[in-house]
C-alpha positions, -999 to +999 in steps of 0.1 A: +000+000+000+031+025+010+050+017-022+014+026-043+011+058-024+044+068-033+043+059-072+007+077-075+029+113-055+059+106-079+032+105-110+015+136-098+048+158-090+057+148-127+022+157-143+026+193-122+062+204-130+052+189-167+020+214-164+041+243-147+066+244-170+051+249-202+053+290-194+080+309-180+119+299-167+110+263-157+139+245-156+134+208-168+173+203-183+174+183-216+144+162-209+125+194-231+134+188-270+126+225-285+140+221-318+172+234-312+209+228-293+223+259-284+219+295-274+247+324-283+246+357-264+266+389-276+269+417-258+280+453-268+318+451-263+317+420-289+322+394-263+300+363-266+287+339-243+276+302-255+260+273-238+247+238-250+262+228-288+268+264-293+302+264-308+327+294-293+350+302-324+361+333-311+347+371-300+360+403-298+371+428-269+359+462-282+364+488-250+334+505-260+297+493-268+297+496-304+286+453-314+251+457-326+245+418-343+257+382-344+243+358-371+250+321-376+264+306-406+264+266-408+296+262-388+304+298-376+292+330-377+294+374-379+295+400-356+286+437-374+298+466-352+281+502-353+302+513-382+295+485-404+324+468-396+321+428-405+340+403-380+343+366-394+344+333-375+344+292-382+334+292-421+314+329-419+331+354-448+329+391-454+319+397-492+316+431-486+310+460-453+293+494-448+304+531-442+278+542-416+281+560-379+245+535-372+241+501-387+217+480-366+207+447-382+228+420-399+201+395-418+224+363-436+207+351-471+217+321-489+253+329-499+248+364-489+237+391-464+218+427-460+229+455-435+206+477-420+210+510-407+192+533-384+180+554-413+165+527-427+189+523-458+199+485-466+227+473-485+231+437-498+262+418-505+265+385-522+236+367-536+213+388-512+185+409-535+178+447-527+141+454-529+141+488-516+151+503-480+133+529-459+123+565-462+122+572-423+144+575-398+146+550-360+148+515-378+156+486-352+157+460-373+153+438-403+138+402-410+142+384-440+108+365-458+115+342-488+119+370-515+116+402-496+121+415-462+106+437-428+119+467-414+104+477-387+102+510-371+113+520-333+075+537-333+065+502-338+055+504-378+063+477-399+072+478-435+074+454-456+093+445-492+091+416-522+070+390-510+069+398-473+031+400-458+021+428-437+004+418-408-002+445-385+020+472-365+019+495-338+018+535-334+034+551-311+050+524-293+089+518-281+099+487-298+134+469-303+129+439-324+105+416-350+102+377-345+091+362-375+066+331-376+050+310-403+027+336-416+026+362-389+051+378-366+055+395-327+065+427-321+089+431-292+084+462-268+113+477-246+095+472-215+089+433-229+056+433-238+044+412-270+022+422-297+013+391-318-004+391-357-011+364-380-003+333-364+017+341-339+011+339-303+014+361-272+024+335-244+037+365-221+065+386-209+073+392-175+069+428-161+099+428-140+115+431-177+125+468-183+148+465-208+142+439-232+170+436-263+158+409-284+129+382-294+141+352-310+111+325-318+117+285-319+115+272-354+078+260-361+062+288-335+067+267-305+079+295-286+104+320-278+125+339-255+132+373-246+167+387-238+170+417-217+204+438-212+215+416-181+218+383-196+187+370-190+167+351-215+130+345-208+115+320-220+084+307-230+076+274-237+113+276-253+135+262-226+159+235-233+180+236-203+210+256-219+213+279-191+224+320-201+254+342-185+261+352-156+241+380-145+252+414-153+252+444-136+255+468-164+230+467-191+253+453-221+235+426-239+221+431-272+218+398-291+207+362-285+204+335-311+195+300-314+217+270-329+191+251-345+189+215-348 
């Protein structure tokens, strides 16, 4: 009778931390297959942090905070500075960099890639297609559709280009960054907040966030996290058990992304 009383409290603590974790910084380890293997963080002085399969190749020790991007390439990756500088790691190449005081957005295409700067203009190297650039002024960043592309606005307005699909936007809002989804996308406030369209799907933020950095969603809308200037990545129902950095005092981090499977 004891040993059936304590196999129906082991099934029951399992079903709950099974229930309680699908939101929020649950911490199940491995056991949770998201998709993915690895998490990269950069932060502003070009040093990067990596945890699971992530593969460290290398960083960069700028003594001021001028690193605005890292993006993966299948066994490496880049790291664009403020100025449009282009750093190289693993198998990643430079075909080509910018002259700007403001570049904000690195987006990697086939055998090529597009910079973005704050004014909105974008320049494409390699196989990557121009389809135009914006008119305003404020643009966070840049996300890449199959033949076309997002900018999106720091007022929270989102334009689109080739064959990208405009979904909704804000006005008047402070945002820092797009997450893209099947056929829809979130919009990612300062203060954390989400604001879903098309299919995607507000699971949350936390308000103790006050300085969120960066949205990146898990491959087939299964979730995503949010990185604030500290370190530390929220997620929702996107944790793998690859745990972040250490906490920071200062706000430096700027970038998070995901080694997919």
């Amino acid at each position: 009778m004891k040993n059936n009383y304590f196999t129906l409290v082991v099934v029951l603590l399992v079903l709950g931390i099974i229930t309680f974790s699908s939101y929020g910084n649950i911490f199940l380890g491995n056991a949770v297959n998201r998709g993915y293997k690895g998490l990269y963080f950069l932060d502003e002085y070009g040093r990067l942090y990596v945890s699971g399969s992530a593969a460290f190749l290398g960083d960069l020790r700028f003594t001021e905070k001028v690193a605005r991007d890292i993006e993966l390439t299948k066994y490496g990756y880049l790291i664009l500075d403020k100025y449009g500088n282009l750093f190289a790691f693993g198998d990643a190449r430079v075909l080509g960099e910018v002259k700007t005081n403001d570049a904000v957005d690195l987006e990697l295409k086939d055998t090529g890639y597009y910079v973005l700067d704050r004014s909105g203009k974008v320049f494409a190297f390699g196989d990557a297609k121009k389809y135009g650039e914006g008119k305003n002024n404020d643009y966070v960043d840049m996300e890449l559709s199959s033949n076309g592309y997002y900018l999106l606005r720091k007022n929270g307005k989102v334009e689109t280009f080739g064959d990208a699909s405009f979904y909704g936007d804000l006005e008047d809002k402070d945002v820092v960054n797009l997450g893209l989804t099947d056929k829809g996308y979130l919009i990612l406030e300062k203060n954390g907040k989400i604001n879903a369209f098309g299919d995607a799907k507000d699971l949350g933020y936390d308000d103790k966030l006050a300085d969120a950095k960066d949205i990146e969603v898990v491959k087939k809308n299964k979730g995503y996290y949010i990185l604030d200037g500290h370190g530390i990545a929220y997620s929702y129902l996107a944790f793998a058990g690859f745990p972040g950095p250490e906490y920071s005092e200062e706000d430096k981090y700027i970038d998070m992304e995901i080694l997919e499977s």
